[in-house]
DSSP file (Angstrom, degrees, kcal/mol; ACC not computed):
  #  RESIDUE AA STRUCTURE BP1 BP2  ACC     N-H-->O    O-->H-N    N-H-->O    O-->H-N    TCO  KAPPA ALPHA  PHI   PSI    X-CA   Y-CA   Z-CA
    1    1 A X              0   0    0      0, 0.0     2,-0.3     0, 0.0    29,-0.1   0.000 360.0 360.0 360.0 159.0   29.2 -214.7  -39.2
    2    2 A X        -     0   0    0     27,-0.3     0, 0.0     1,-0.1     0, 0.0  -0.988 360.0 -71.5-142.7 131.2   27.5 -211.8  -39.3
    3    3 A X        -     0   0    0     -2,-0.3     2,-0.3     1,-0.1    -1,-0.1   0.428  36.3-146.2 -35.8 157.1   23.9 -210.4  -40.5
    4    4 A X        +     0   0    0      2,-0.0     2,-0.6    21,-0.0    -1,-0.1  -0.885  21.2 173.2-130.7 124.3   22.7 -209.9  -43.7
    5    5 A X        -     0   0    0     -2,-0.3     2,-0.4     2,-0.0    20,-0.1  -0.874   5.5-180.0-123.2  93.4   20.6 -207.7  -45.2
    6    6 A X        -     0   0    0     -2,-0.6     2,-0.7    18,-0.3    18,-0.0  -0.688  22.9-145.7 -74.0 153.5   20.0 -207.6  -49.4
    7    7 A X    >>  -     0   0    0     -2,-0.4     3,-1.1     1,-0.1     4,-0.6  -0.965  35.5 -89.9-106.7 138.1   17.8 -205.1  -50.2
    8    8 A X  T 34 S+     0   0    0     -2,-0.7    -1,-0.1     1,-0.4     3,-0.1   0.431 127.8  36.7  17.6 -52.2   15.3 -206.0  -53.5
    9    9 A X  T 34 S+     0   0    0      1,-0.1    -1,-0.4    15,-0.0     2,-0.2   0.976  90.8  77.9 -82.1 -58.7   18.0 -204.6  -55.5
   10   10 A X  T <4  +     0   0    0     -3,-1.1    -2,-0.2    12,-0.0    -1,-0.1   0.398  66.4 132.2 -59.6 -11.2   21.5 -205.3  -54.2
   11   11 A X     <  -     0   0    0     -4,-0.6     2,-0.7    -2,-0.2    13,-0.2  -0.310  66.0-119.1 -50.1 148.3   21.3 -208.9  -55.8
   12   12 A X  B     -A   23   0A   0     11,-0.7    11,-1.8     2,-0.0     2,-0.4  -0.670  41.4-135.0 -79.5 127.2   24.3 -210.0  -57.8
   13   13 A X        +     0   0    0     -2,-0.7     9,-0.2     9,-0.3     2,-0.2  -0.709  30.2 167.7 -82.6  69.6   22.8 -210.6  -61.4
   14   14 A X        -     0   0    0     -2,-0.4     7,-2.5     7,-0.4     2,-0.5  -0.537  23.7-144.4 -66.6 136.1   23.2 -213.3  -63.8
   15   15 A X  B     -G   20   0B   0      5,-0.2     2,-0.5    -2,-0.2     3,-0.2  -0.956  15.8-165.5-113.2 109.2   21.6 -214.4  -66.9
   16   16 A X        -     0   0    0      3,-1.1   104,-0.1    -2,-0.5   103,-0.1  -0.525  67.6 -38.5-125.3  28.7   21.4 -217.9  -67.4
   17   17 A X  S    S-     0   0    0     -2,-0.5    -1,-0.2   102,-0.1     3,-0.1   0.426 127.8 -42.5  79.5  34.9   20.5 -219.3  -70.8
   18   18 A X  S    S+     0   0    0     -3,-0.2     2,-0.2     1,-0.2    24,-0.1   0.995 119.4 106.5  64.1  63.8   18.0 -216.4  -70.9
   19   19 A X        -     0   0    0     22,-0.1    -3,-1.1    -5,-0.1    -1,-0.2  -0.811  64.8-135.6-164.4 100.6   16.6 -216.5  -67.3
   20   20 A X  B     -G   15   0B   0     -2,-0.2    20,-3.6    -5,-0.2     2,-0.3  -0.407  24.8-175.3 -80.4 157.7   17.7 -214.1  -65.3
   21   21 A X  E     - B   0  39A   0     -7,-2.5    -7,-0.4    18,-0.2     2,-0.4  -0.970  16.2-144.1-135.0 145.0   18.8 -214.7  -62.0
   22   22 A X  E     - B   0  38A   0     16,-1.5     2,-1.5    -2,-0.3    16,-0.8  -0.943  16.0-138.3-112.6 148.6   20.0 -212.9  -58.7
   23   23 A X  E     +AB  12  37A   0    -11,-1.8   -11,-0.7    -2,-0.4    14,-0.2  -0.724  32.3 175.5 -51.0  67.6   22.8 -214.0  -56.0
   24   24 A X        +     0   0    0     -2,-1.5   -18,-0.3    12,-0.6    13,-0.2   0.604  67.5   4.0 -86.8  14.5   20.6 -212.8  -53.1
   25   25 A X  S    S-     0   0    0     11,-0.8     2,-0.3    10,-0.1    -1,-0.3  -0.515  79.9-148.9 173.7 112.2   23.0 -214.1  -50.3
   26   26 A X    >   -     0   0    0     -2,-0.2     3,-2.7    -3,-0.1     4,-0.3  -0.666  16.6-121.1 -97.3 159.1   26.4 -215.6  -51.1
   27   27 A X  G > >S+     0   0    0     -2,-0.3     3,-3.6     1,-0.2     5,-0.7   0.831 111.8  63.7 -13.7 -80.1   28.8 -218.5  -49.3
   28   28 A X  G 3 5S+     0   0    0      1,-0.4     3,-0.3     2,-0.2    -1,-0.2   0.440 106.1  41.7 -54.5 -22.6   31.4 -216.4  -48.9
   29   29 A X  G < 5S+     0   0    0     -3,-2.7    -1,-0.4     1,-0.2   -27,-0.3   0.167 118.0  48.8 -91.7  25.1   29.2 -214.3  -46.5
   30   30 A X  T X 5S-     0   0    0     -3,-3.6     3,-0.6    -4,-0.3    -2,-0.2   0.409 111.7-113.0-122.8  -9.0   27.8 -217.3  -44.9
   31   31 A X  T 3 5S-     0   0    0     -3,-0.3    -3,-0.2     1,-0.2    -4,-0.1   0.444  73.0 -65.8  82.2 -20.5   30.8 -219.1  -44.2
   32   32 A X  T 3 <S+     0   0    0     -5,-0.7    78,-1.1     2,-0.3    77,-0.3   0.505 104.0 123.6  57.4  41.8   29.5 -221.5  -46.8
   33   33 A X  S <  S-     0   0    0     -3,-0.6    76,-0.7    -6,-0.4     2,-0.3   0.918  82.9 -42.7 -67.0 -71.7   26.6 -222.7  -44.8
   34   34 A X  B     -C  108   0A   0     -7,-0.3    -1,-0.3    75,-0.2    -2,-0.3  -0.921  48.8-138.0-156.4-176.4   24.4 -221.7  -47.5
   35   35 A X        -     0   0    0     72,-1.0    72,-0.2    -2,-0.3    -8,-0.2  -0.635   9.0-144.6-141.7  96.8   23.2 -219.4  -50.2
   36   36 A X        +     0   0    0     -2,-0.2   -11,-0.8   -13,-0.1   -12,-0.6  -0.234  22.6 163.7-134.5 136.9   20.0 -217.9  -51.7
   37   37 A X  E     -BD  23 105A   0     68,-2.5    68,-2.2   -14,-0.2     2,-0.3  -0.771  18.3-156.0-140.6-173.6   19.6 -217.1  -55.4
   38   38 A X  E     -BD  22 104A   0    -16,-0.8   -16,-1.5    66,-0.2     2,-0.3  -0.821   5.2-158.4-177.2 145.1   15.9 -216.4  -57.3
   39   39 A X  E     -BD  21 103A   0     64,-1.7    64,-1.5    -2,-0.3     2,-0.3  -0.956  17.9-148.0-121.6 150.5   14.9 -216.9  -60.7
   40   40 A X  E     - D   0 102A   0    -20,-3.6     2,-0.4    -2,-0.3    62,-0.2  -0.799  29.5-156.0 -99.8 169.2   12.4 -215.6  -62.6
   41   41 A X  E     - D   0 101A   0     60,-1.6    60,-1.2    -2,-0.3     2,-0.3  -0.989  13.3-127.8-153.0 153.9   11.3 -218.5  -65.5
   42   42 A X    >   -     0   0    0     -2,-0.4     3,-1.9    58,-0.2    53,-0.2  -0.599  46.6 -64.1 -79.7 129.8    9.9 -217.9  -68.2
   43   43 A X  T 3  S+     0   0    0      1,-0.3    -1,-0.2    -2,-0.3    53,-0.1  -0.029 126.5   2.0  -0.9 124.1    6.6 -219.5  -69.5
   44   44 A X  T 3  S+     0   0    0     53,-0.3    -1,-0.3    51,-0.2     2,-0.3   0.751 101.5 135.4  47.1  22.5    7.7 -223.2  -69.9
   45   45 A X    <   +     0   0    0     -3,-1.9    50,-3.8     2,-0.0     2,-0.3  -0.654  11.5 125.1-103.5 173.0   11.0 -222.7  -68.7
   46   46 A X        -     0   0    0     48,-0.3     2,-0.2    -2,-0.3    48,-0.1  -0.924  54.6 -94.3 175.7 161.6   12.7 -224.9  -66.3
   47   47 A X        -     0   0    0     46,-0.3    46,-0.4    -2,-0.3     2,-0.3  -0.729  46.8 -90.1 -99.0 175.1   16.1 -226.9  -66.4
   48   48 A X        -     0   0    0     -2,-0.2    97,-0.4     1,-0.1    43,-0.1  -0.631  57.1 -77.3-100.2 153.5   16.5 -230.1  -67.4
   49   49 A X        +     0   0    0     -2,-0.3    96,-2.3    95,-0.1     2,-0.3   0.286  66.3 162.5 -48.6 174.0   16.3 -232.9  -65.0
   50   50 A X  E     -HI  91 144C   0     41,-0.7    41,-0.9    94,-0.3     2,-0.4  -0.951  37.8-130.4-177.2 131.5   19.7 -233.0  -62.9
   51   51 A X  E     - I   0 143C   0     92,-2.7    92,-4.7    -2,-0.3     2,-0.4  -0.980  12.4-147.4-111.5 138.4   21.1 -234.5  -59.6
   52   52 A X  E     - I   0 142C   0     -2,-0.4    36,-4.9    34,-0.4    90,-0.2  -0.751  14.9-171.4 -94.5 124.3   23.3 -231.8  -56.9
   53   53 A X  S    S+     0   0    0     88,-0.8    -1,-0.2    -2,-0.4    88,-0.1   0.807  87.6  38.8 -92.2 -56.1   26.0 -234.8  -55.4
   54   54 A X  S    S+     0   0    0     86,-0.2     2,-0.3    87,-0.2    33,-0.1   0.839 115.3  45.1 -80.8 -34.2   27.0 -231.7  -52.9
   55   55 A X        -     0   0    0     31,-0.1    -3,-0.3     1,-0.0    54,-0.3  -0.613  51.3-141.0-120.0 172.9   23.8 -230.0  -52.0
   56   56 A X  E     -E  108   0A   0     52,-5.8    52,-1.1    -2,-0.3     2,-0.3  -0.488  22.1-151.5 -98.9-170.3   20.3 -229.6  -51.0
   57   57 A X  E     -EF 107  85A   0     28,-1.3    28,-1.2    -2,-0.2     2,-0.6  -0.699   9.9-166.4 175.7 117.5   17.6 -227.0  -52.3
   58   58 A X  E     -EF 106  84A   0     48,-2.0    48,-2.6    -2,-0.3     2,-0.4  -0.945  15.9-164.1-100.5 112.1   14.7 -225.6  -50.7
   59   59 A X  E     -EF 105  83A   0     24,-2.2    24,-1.9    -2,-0.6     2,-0.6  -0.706  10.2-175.8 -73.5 119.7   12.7 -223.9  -53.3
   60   60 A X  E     -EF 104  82A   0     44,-1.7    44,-2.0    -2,-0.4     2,-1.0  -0.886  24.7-138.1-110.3 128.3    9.9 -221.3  -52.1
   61   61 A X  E     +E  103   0A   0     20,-1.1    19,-5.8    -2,-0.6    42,-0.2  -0.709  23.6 179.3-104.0 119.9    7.8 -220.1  -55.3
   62   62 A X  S    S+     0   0    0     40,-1.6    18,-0.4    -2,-1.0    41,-0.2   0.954  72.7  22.9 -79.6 -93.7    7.4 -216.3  -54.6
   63   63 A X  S    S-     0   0    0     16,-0.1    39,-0.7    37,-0.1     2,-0.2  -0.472 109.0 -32.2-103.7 137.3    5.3 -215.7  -58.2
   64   64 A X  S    S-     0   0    0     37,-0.2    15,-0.5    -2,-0.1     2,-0.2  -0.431  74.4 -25.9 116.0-160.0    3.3 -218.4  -60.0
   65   65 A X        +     0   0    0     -2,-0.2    31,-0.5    13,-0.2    32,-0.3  -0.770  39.2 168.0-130.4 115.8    3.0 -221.8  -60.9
   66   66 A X        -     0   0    0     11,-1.1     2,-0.3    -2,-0.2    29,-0.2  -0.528  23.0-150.1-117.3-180.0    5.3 -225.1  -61.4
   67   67 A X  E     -J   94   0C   0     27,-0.9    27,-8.2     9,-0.2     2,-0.3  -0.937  27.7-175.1-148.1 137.7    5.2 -228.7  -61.8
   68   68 A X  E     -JK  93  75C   0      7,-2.5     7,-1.2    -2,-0.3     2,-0.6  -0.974  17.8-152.6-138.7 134.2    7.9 -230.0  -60.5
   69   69 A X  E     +JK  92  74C   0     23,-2.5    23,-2.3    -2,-0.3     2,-0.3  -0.995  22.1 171.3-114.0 131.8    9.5 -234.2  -60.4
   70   70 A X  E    S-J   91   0C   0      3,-1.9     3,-0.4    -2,-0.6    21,-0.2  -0.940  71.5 -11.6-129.2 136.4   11.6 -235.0  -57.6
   71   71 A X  S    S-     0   0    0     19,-2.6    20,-0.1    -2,-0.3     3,-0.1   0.383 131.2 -58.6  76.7  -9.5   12.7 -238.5  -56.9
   72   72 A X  S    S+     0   0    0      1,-0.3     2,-0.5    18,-0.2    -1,-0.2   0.476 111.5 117.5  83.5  16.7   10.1 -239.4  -59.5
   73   73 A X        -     0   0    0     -3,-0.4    -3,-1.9     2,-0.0    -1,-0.3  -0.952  47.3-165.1 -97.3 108.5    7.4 -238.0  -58.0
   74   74 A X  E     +K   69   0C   0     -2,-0.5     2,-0.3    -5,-0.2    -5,-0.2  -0.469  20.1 150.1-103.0 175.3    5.8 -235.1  -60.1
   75   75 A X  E     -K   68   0C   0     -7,-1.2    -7,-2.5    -2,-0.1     2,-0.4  -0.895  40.0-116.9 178.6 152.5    3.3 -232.7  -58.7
   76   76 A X        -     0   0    0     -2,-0.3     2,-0.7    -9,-0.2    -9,-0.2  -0.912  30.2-172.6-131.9 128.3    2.4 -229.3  -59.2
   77   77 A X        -     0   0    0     -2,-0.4   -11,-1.1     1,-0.1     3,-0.1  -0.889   6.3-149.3-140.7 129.7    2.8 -226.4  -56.5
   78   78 A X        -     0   0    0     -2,-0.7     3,-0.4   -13,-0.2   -17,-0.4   0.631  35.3 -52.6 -14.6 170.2    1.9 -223.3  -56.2
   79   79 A X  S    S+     0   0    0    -15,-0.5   -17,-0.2     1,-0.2    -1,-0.1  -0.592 120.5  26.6 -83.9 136.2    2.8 -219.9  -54.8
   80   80 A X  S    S+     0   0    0    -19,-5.8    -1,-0.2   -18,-0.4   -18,-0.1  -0.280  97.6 120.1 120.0 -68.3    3.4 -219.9  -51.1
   81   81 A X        -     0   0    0     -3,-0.4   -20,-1.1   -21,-0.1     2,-0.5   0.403  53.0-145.7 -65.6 173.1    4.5 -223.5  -51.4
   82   82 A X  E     -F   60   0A   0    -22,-0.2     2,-0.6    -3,-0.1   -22,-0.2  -0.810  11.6-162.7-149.4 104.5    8.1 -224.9  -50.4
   83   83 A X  E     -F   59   0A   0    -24,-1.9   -24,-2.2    -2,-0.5     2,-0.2  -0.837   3.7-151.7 -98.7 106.6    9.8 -227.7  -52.2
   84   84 A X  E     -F   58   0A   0     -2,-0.6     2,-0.3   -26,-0.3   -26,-0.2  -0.408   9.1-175.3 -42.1 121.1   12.8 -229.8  -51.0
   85   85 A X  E     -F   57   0A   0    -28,-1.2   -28,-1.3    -2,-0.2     6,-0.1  -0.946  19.8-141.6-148.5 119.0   15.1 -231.4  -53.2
   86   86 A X    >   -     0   0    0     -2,-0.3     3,-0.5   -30,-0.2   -34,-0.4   0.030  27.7 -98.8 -87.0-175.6   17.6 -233.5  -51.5
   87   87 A X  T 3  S+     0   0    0      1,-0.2   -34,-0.2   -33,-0.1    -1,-0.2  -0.718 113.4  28.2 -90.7 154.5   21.3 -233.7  -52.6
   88   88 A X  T 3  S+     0   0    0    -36,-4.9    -1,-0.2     1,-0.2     2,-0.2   0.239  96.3 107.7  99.9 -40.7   21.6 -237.0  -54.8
   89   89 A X  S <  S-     0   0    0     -3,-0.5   -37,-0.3   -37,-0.1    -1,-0.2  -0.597  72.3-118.9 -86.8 161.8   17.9 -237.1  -56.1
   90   90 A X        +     0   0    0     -2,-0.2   -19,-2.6   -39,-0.1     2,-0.2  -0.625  46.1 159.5-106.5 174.1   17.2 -236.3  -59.4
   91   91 A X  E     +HJ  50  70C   0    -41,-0.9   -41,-0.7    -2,-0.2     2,-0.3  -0.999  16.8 166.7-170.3 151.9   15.0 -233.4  -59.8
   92   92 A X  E     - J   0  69C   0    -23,-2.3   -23,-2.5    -2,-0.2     2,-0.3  -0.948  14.9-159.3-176.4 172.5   13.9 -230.8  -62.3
   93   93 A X  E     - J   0  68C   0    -46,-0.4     2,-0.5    -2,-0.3   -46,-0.3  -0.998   1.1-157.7-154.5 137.8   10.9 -228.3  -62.3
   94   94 A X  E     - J   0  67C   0    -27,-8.2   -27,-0.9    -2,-0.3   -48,-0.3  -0.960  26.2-116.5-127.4 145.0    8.9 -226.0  -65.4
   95   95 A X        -     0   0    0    -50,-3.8   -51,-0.2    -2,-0.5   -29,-0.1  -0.313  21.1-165.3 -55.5 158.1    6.8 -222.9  -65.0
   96   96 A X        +     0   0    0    -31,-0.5    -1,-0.1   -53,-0.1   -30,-0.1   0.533  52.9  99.9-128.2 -43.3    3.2 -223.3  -65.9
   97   97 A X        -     0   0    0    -32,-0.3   -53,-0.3     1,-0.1     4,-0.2  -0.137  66.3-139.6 -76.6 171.8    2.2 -219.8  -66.0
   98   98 A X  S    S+     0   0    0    -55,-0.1     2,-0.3     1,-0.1   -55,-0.1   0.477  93.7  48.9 -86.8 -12.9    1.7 -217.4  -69.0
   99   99 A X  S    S-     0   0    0    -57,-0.1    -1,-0.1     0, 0.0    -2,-0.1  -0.944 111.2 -68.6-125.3 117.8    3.3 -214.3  -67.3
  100  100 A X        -     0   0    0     -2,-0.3   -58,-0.2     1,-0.1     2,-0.2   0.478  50.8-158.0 -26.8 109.0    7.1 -214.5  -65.3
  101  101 A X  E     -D   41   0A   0    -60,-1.2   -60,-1.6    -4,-0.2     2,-0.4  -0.536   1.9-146.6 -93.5 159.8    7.3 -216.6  -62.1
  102  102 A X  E     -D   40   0A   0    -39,-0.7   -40,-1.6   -62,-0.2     2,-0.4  -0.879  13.6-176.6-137.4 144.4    9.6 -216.4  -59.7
  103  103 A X  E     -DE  39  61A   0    -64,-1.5   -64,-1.7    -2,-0.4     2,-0.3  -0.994  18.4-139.4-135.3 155.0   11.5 -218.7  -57.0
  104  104 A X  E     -DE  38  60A   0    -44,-2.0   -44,-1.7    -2,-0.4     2,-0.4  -0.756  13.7-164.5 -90.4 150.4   13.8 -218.7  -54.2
  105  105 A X  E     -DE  37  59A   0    -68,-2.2   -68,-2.5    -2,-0.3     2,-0.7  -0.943   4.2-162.1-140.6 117.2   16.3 -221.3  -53.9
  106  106 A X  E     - E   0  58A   0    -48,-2.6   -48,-2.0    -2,-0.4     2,-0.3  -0.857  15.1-157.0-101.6 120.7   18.1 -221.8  -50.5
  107  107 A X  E     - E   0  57A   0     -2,-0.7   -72,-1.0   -72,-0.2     2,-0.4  -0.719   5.9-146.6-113.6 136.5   21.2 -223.7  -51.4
  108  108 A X  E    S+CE  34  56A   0    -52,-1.1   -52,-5.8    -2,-0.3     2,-0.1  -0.925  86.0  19.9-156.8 115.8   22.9 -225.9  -48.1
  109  109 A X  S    S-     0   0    0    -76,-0.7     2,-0.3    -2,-0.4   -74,-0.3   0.709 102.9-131.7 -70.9 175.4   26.1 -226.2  -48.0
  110  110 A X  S    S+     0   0    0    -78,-1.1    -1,-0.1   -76,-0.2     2,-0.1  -0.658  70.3  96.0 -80.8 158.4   27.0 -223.1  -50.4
  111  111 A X    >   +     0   0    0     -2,-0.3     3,-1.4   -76,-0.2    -1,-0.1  -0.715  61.3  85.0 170.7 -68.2   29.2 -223.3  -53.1
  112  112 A X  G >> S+     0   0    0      1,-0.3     4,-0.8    -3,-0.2     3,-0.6   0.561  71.7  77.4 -32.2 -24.0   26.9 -224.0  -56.2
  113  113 A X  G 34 S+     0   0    0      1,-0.2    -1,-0.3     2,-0.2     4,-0.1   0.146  84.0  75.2 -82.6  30.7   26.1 -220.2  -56.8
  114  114 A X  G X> S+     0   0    0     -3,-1.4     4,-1.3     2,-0.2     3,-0.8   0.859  88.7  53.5 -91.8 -72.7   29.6 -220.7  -58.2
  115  115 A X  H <> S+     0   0    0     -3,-0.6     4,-4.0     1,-0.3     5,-0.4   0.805 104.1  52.9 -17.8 -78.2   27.9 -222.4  -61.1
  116  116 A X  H 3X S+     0   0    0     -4,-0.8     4,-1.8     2,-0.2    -1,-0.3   0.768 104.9  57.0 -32.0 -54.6   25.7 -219.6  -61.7
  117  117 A X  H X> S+     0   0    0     -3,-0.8     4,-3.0     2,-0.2     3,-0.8   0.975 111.7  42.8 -41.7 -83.3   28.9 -217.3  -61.8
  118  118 A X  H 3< S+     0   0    0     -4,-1.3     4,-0.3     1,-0.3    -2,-0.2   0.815 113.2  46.9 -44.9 -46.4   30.5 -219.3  -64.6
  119  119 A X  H >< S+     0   0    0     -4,-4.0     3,-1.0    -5,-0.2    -1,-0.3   0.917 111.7  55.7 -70.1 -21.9   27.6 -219.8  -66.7
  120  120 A X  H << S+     0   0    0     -4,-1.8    -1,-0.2    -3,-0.8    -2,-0.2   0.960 103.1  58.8 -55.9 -46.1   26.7 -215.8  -66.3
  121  121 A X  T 3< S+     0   0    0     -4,-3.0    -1,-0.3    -5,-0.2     2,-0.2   0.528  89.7  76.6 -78.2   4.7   30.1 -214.9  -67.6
  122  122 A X  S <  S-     0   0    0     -3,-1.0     0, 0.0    -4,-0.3     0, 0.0  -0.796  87.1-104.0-101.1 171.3   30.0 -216.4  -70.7
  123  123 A X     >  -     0   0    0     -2,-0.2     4,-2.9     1,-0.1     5,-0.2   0.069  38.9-105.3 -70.0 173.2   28.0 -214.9  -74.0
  124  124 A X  T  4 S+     0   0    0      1,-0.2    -1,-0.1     2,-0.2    -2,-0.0   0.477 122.9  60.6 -86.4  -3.5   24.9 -216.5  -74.9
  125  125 A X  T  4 S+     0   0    0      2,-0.1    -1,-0.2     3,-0.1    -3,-0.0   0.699 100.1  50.7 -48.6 -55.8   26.3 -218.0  -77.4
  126  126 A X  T >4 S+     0   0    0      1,-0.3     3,-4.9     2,-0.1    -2,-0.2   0.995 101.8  69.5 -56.6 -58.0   29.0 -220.0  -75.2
  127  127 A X  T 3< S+     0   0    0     -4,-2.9    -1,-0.3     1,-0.3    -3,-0.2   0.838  93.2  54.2 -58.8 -11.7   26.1 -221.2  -73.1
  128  128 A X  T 3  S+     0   0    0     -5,-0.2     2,-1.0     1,-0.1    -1,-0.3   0.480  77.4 105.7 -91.6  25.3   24.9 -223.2  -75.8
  129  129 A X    X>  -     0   0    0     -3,-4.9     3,-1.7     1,-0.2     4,-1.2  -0.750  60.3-164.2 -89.3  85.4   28.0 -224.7  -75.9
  130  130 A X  H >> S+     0   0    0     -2,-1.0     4,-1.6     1,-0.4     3,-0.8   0.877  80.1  50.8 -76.6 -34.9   26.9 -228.0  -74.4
  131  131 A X  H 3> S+     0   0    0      1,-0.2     4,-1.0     2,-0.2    -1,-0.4   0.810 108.3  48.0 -63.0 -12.8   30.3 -229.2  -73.6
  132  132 A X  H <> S+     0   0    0     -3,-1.7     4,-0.6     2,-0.2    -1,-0.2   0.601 112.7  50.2 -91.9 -25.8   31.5 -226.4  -71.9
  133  133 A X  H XX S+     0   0    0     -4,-1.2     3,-2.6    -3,-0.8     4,-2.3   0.963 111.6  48.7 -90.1 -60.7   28.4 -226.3  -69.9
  134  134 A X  H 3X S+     0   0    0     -4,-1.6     4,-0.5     1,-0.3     5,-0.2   0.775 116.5  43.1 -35.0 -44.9   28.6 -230.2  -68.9
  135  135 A X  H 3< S+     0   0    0     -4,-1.0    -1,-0.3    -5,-0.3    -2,-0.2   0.633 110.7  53.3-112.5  11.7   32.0 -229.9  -67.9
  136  136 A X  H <X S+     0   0    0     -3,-2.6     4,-0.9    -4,-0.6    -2,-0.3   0.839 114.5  48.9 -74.7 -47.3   31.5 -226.5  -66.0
  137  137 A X  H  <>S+     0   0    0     -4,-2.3     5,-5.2     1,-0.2    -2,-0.2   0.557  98.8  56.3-120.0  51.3   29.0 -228.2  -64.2
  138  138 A X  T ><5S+     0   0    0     -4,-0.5     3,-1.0     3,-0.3    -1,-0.2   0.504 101.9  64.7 -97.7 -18.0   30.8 -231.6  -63.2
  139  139 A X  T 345S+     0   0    0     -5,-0.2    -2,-0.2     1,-0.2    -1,-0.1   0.919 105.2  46.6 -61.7 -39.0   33.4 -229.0  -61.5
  140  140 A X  T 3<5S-     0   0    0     -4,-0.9   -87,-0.3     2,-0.1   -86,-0.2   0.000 122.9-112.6 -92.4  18.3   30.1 -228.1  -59.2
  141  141 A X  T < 5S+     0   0    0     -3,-1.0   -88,-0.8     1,-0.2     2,-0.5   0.729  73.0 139.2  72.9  25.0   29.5 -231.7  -58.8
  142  142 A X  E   < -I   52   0C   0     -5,-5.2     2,-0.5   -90,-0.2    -1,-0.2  -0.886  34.7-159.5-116.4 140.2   26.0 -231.5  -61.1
  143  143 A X  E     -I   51   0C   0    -92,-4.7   -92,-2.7    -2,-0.5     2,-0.2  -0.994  10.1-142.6-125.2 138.0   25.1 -234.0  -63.5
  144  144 A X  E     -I   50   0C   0     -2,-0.5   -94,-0.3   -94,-0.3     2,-0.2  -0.516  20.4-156.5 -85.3 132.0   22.8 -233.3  -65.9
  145  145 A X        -     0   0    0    -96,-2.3     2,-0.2   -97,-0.4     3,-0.1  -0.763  21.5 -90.6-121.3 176.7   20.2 -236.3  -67.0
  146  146 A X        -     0   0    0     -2,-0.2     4,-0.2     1,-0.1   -97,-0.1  -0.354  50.2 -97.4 -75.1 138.8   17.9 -237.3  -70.2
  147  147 A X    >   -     0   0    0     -2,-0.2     3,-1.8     2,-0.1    -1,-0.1  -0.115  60.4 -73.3 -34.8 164.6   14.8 -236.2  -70.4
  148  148 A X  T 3  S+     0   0    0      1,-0.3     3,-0.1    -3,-0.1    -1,-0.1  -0.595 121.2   9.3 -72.8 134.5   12.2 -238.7  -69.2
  149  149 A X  T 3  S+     0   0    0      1,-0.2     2,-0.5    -2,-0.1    -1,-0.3   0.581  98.5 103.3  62.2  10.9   12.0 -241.3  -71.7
  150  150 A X    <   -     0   0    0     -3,-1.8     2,-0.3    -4,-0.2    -1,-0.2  -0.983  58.5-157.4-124.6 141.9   14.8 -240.4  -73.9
  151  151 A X              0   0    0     -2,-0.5    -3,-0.0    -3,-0.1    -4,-0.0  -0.931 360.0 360.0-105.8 142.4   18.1 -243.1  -73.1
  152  152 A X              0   0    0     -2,-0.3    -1,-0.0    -6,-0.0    -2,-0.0   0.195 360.0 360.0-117.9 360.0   21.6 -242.3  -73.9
């Protein structure tokens, strides 16, 4: 393996249901030890809760504020702060603040910024195509859950 250096810019760019996102360090240069991608969110954005079967994810929030449940434990942290979300737990996180906040997400093993690929290349239209997103990401081993309090 060999270093890596993105520079601020040189991220790969996706947009994600209207959240843009960068690639800042993929598998495929890692070997697929791991991979780092960043979002920016939106006031009240977040996804909706989810379990990773294949990976972990260390979030560090570079701008803002979130409240975040993992495991079923909510809590809300700050900028600075560094959150762990194991493979297997369910987990989901929303931005708090009124102006764009931003995270890193260190992704271990790599693969998943595969996910990110697919949903980037279709229109924004397709992403609201909820089967097509569901069964893009049961290919990346993610299952999407109900909101808290809603049963299916």
């Amino acid at each position: 393996m060999k270093p890596i250096l993105t520079p601020a810019n040189g991220a790969k760019r996706v947009n994600i249901l209207g959240i843009p996102m960068a690639i800042r360090i993929h598998g495929r240069d890692t070997g697929g030890v791991l991979s780092v991608v960043e979002s920016r969110d939106v006031p009240g954005g977040g996804p909706p809760p989810h379990i990773h079967r294949r990976e972990d994810e260390t979030f560090q929030i570079l701008e803002g504020e979130y409240e975040w449940t993992v495991g079923g434990k909510t809590f809300v942290a700050q900028k600075g702060a560094t959150v762990f979300a194991p493979r297997g737990v369910p987990h989901t996180y929303r931005y708090l603040g009124q102006t764009p906040g931003r995270l890193s997400c260190v992704i271990t093993p790599a693969g998943f910024e595969g996910f990110f690929e697919e949903i980037g290349a279709l229109s924004p239209q397709q992403q609201q195509h909820i089967p097509r997103v569901m069964a893009i990401a049961k290919q990346f081993g993610l299952e999407f859950l109900p909101p808290p309090g809603v049963q299916l």
